[in-house]
N, C-alpha and C positions, 0 to 999 in steps of 0.2 A: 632225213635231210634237215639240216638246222639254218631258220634264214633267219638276217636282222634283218629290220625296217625302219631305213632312218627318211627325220622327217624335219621341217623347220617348225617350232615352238606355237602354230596357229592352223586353226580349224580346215579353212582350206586346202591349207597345203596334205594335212594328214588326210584327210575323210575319205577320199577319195581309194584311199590304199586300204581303207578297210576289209572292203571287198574281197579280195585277191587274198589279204591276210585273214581271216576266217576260212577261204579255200584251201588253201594250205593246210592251217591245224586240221579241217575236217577232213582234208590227205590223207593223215597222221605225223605231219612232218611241226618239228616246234617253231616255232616265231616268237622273236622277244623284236619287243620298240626300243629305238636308243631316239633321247630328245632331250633338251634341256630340263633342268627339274621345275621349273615353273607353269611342266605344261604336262607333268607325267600324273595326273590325277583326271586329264580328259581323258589319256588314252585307254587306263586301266578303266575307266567308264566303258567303254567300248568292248569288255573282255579281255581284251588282249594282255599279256605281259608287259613289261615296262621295265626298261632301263636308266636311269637318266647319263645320259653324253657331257652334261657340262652341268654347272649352275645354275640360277635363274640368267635366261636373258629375254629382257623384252624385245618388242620389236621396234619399236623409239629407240632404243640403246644400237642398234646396228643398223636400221636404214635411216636414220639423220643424225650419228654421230658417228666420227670416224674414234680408229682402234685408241688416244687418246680421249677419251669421250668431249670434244671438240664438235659444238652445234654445224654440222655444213648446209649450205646454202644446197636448193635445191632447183638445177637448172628449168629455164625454161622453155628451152629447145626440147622437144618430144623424144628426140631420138639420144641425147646427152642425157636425156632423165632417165633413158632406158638404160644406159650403161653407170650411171650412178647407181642404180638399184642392184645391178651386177655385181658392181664393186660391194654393194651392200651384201649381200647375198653371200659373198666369198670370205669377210669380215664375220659374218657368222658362223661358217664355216671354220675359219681359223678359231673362236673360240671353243667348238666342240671338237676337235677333230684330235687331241689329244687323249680325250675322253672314249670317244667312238674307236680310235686307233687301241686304245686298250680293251674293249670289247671285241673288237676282232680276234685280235691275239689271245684272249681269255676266254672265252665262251666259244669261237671257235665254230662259227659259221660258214655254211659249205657254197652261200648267197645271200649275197648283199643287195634289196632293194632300196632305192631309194626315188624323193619324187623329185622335179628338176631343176630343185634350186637347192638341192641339200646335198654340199661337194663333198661334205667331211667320209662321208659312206663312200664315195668314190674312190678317194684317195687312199683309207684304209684297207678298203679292198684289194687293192693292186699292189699294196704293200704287204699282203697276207697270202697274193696269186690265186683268191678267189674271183668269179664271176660277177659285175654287178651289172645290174639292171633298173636303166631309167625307168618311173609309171610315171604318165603324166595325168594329169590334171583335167584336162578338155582341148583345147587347143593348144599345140606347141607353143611352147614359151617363147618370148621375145629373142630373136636372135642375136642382141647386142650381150643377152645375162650371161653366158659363159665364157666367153673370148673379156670380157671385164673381169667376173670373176677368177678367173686364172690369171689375170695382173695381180691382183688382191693378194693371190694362194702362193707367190713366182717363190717367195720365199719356204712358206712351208713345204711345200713342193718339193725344192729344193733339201731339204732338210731330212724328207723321206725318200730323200733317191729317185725321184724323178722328175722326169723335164718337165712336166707340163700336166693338166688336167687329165685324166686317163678316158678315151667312150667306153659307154656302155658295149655290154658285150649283147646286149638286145633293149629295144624300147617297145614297153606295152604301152600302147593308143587307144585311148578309149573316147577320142572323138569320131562322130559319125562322116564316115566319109563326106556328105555333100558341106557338111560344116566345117573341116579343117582346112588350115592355111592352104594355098595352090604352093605347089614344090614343096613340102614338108618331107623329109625322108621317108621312107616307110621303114613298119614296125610293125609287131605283133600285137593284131585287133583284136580288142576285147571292148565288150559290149560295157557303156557306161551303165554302173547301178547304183541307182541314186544311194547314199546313205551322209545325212546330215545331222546324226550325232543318237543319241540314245533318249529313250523319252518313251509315257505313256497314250495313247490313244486317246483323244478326249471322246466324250460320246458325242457331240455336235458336227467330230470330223467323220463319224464313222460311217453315214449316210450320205445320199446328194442333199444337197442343200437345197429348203423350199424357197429360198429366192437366188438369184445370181448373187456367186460370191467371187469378191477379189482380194489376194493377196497381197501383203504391202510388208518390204520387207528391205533392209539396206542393209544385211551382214551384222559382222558381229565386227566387221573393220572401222567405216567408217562414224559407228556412233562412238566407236571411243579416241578413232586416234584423228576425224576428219575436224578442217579447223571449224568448218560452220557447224549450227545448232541441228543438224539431219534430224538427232529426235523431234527438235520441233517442225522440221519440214514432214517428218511421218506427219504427228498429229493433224498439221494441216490439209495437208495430202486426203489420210482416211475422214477427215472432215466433211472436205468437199466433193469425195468421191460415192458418198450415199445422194448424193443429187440425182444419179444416175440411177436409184431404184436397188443399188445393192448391197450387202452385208460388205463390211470391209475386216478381214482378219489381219493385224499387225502384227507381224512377229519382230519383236524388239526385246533388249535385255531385259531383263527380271524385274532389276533394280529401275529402270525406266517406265514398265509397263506398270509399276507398285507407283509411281511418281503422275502416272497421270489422273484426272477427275474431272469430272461431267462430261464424258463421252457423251457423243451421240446414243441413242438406241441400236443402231446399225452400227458402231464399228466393236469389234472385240479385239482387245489389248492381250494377247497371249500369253505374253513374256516369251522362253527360250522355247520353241518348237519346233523341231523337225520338217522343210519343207513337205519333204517325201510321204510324211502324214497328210500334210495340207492340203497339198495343189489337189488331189483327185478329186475334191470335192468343190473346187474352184472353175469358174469359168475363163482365167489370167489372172495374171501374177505379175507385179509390178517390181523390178529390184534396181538393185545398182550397175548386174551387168559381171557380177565375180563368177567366178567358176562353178560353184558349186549351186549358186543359184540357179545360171542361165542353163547347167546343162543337167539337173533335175529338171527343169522344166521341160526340155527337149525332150527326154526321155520319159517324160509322165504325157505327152503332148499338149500341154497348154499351151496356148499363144501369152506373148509376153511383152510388156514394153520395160525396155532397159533404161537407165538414169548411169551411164557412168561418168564417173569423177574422178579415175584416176588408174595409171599401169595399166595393166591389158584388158582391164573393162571397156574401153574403149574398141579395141579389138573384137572382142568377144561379142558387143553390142553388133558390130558391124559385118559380123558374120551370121549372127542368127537372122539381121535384117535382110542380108542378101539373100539366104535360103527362104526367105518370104513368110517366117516364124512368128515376128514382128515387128515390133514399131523401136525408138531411139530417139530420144531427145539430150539435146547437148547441154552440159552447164549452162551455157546462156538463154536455152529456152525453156530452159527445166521452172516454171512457173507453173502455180498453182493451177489455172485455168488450163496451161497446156497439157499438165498431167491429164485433169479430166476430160480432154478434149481427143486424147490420146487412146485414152480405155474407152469412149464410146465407142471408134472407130474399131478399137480391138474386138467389141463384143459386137458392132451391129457386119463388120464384114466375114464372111464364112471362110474365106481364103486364108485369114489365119489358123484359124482351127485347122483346116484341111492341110496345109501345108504342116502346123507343129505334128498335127498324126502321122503323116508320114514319112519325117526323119523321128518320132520312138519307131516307129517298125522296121525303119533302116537298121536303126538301133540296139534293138532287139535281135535283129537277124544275127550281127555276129557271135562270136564264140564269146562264152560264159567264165567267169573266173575258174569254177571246177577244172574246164578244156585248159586254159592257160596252165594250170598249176602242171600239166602232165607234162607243158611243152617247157617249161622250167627245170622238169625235172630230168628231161632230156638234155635243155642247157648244160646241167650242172655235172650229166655222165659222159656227156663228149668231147667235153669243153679242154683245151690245153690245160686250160688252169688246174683241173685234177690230177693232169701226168706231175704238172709241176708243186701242187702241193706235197 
C-alpha cells in the first residue's frame, strides 16, 4: 500500500502524524510527505520521505495576507477570526494543490492522509478516487475552518470537477475522550503519542531531577511570528520562577537560547528540545496551550498551566482546565507574579498530578498506531474508491 501524507508547512500541524506514518513503513507499506519546500528538510529529519507540493510558503504569506499578498486586518470578533483563519488555511491549500494534484496522479497513492487544515490532499484525492483520511491534531478543529475554507477553494474546486470540499472517508482522533469537544463526531481512536521532533537525550534529562523541575516553553509559533517580546516574557518568567525552589528548563529557539546571558543558576536555556524528552523529568510544564504542547503533557501526565494567546489555544487551555489537568491564565493576567502564583498552586495541590495521570491512562488505553495501520488497510480494501480506481 502506498500512502501520501500531506501536511501544512509547521511543526504542529505535522508531528503529530508521525506516529501513524512510521507505523505504516514498519507495515511494509511506503509513505512519502508532500509540503511546501520550505519545510521539507524538518520532515526528512524525522526519517520519512519527502515530497515538496509547492514552493516556499510561509505562514505570514497565507494567514495575513490574502492570494494578492494584500496585508488583511485581523478581526476582533473571536468567532470572525476563526473563519479568517479558514479562509486562510484554504488560501494555502490553493497554493499547493496543483503540486499535491500532480503527486497523486504521479506516484500513485492507494491513501491519502492528511491533518485538518491541509485541503489540498483532500481534493486531490477525490479527484484520483482514492480514500483520504482526516488525523487530527488533539482536539477537533474549530468548526468555522472548513465551511470558510471551501469559500476560499469554491473555485479550485470547481476547476477539478467538484462541488465542494470532499469528507473524509474516516477521521483518526487522537484526543482522549474526557478531553475532546462534547458533540465532536466520532472517529477512529488512536492513542496520542507524543513526538516533538528529533533530538538527542541530554544526560540531565535522562534521570528524576534532584530538585523540582519546570518546564517553560511557548512553541516554536509565537516567538517568531507573536507581535509581543515572548522571548523576553520566557526570560522573565524562568527568572522569577526559581523563587519557588526549582530548576526552570526553557525550551526556546537556538538562536534565542545562544542570545541570552547571566541566567540565573536554576534556569537552563536548552534551545530546540523535544518536550517528550523533557517533561518526564518535570514536575509541570508551563506553555502557550498549542496542541503539541498541551497534549504531550496529557499523555506524559504532567499537570500544566496554559498562557494562550491565540486560535484554539484558548480552546485547548479550556479543556484540559475542565478535566482538572490544570490551571489557565488569560492574556490579561498572564503577569509575571501570576505565572508564579500559578505553578505554586500547580506543584503544592496533588489533584493536579492525579487528575493529569489519569487522562495518560485513559490515553494509553486506546489503540496504538500499529492497530490503526491494519484498520487503514482495511479502508483502503473495502472501500468504493478501489472498485472505482
Amino acid at each position: 500500500m502506498r500512502v501520501l501524507v500531506t501536511t501544512a508547512p509547521l511543526h504542529g500541524h505535522f508531528f503529530p502524524l508521525v506516529p501513524v506514518s512510521w507505523a505504516l513503513r514498519a507495515a511494509g507499506h511506503e509513505v512519502l510527505v508532500a509540503a511546501p519546500a520550505n519545510f521539507v528538510e524538518e520532515i526528512a529529519a524525522t526519517g520519512l520521505p519527502v515530497a515538496p507540493s509547492a514552493g516556499a510558503v510561509e505562514f505570514a504569506d497565507f494567514m495575513f495576507h490574502d492570494r494578492d499578498g494584500r496585508r488583511l486586518d485581523q478581526p476582533s470578533d473571536p468567532a470572525q477570526r476563526r473563519q479568517s483563519s479558514g479562509r486562510a488555511w484554504g488560501r494555502l491549500a490553493a497554493r499547493t494543490l496543483d503540486g499535491t494534484h500532480d503527486l497523486v496522479h504521479t506516484w500513485r497513492p492507494d491513501l491519502v492522509i492528511g491533518e485538518p487544515t491541509e485541503f489540498a490532499g483532500a481534493v486531490a484525492a477525490a479527484t484520483a478516487g482514492i480514500p483520504w483520511v482526516e488525523h487530527s491534531w488533539g482536539l477537533a478543529v474549530q468548526p468555522e475552518y472548513r465551511p470558510a475554507a471551501a469559500v476560499e477553494l469554491r473555485g479550485e474546486c470547481a476547476r477539478y470537477g467538484l462541488a465542494g470540499l470532499p469528507e473524509p472517508a474516516l477521521r483518526i482522533d487522537v484526543c482522549p475522550p474526557s478531553v475532546q469537544r462534547p458533540g465532536t463526531p466520532a472517529g477512529q481512536r488512536m492513542r496520542y503519542v507524543p513526538f516533538n521532533g528529533p533530538a538527542v537525550l541530554p544526560d540531565w534529562a535522562r534521570t528524576p531531577a534532584r530538585e523540582t523541575r519546570i518546564c517553560l516553553t511557548l512553541g516554536s509559533m509565537l516567538p517568531r511570528h507573536g507581535l509581543l517580546d515572548f522571548a523576553g516574557m520566557l526570560r522573565d518568567w524562568a527568572t522569577a520562577l526559581t523563587r519557588l525552589g526549582a530548576e526552570v528548563v526553557v525550551g526556546v529557539a537556538d538562536e534565542v537560547a545562544r542570545s541570552w546571558s547571566d541566567l540565573p543558576p536554576r534556569v537552563r536555556a536548552t534551545g530546540w528540545l523535544p518536550l517528550h524528552l523533557v517533561l518526564p523529568s518535570c514536575a509541570a510544564v508551563v506553555h502557550h496551550g498549542g496542541p503539541g504542547s498541551l497534549f504531550t503533557a496529557l499523555a506524559l501526565g504532567v499537570p500544566q498551566l496554559a498562557l494562550p494567546q491565540t486560535a484554539d489555544q484558548f480552546e485547548n487551555a479550556d479543556r484540559m482546565v475542565a478535566a482538572g489537568a490544570g490551571l489557565r491564565l488569560l492574556p490579561a493576567e498572564r503577569t509575571t507574579d501570576a505565572v508564579v502564583t500559578a505553578c505554586r498552586d500547580l506543584l503544592a495541590e496533588s489533584r493536579y498530578r492525579k487528575n493529569a495521570e489519569l487522562i495518560a491512562e485513559e490515553n494509553a488505553a486506546g489503540p496504538g498506531p500499529a492497530e490503526v495501520v491494519g484498520v487503514l488497510e482495511r479502508l483502503v480494501t473495502a472501500s468504493p474508491w478501489k472498485e472505482m480506481a
